[in-house]
N, C-alpha and C positions, 0 to 999 in steps of 0.2 A: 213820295212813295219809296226814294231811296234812304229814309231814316234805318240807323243799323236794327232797331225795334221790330221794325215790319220786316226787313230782310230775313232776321234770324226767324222770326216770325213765321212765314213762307216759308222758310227749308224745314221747321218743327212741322208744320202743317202737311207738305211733301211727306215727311218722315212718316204719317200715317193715313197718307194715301186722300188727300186734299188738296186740288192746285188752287193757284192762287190768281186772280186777277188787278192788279196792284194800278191805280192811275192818281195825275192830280187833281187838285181844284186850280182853276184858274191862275188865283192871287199865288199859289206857289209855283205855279208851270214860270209866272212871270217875274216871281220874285219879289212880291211885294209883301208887304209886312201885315196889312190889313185886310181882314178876311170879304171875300168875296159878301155880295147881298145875298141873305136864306135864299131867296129865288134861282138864284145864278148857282150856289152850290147845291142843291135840289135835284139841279137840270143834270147835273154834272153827275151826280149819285144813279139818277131815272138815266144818263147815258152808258153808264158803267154795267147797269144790269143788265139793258138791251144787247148790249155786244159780248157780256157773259153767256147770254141765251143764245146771242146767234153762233158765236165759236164754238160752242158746246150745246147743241138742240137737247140730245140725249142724256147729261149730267143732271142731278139737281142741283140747284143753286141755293146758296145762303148770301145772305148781303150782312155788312155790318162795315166798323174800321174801330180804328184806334181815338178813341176822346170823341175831337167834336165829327170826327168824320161818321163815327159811331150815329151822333146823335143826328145829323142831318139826315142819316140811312132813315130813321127809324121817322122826320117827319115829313120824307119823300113819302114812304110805304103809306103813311097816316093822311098825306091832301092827295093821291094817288098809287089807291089801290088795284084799278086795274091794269097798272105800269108792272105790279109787283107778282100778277096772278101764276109765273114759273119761277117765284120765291118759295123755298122749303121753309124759310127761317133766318131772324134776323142776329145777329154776337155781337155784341158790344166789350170790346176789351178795354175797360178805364170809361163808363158813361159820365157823361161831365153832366152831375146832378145842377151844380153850382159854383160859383166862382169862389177858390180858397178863403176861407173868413168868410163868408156872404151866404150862408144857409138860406135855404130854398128850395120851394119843389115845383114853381113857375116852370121848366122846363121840361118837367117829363109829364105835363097835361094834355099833348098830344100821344102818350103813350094807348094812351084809352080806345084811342080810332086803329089803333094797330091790329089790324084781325091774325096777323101770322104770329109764330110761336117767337118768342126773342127769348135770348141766352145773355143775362149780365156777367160777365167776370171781373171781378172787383177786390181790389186789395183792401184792408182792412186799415190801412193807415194813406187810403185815397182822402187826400185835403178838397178834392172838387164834387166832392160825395159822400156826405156822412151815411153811415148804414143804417143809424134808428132813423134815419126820411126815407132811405132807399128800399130797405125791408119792409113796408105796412104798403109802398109804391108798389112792387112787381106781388105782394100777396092779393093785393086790391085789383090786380092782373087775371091772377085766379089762374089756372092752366097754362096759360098764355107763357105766363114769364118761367124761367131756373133763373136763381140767384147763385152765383157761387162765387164763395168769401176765399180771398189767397192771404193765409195769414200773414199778414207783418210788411205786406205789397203796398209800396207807394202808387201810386197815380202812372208812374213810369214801370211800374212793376217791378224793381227794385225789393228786394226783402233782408232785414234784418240779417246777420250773423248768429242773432238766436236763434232762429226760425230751428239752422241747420238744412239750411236750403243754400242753391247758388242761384241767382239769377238764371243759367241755363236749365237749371232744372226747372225752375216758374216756367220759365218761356214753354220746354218739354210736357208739361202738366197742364197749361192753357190747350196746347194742340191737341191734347190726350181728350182734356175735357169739352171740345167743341168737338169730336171724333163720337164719344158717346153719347154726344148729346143729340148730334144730327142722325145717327144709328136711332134712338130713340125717339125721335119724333117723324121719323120716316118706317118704322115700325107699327107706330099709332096711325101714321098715315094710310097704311096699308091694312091693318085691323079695322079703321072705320070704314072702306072701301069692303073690306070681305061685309062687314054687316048691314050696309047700305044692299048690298047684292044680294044680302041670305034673306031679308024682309021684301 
């Protein structure tokens, strides 16, 4: 949780009015090399929201992480949806479709059980996610999913000297776009709520 990624991460996110709840999985708190069992990091994802809700009753909550923290978010929400029910929505920054070289879309087939809204932000030269799998994935989502491409963004999010971007402006631009994105589906949340009420 102290990678400099997620750090700067959190102060971009501060910068427009987002805090942050940052913890480990296990196998890092311990320093081990090998990732904890799905179950064990699950529990650890379903612990992370519960104490988001209870420090903050009043806030809403988004869940999400970086890579595979991302993806364990999303198949907590999916075997344990009423863990998730003071979830606005889930972000994925770098979803790890599949392993570098190894195309696939085995992993995001629990994507399907995910009732809440999820945000992918995704570089366009991410090796752990080709975008012709990941694109026909989150439109097969329907509603559900935004896709949004950071041109020239490695896995690390890292970009190009073409681009004409710096890395802090990525960083500035993921916070920008998780800022409008939870604005807008807390907007839809609030419009389907008035028409629930006007019928």
């Amino acid at each position: 949780m102290n990678h400099p990624f997620l750090e700067r991460l959190a102060l971009e996110l501060a910068a427009v009015g987002i805090a942050t709840l940052r913890y480990q999985f296990p196998y890092m708190e311990q320093r081990r090399r090998a990732p904890d069992p799905p179950e064990v990091l699950t529990s650890a994802v379903r612990a992370a929201v519960l104490t988001a809700h209870e420090m903050s009753p009043d806030l809403p909550v988004l869940a999400g992480g970086k890579s595979m923290g991302g993806r364990m978010t999303s198949q907590a929400a999916a075997g344990n949806p009423q863990e998730f029910k003071n979830v606005e929505g889930l972000v994925f920054f770098g979803f790890p479709l599949h392993p570098p070289g190894r195309p696939g879309i085995k992993r995001a087939e629990h994507l399907a059980h995910v009732t809440l809204p999820m945000l992918f932000l995704q570089g366009t030269r991410d090796q752990f996610a080709e975008l012709k799998l990941l694109r026909p994935i989150c439109a097969s989502l329907g509603s559900r999913a935004t896709l949004r491409e950071i041109e020239t963004a490695d896995h690390s999010f890292h970009v190009l000297k073409s681009s004409g971007k710096t890395d802090a402006d990525v960083l500035r631009g993921l916070a920008q776009s998780v800022s409008s994105w939870a604005g807008s589906i807390s907007r839809g949340k609030s419009a389907s709520s008035a028409r629930t009420q006007k019928s």
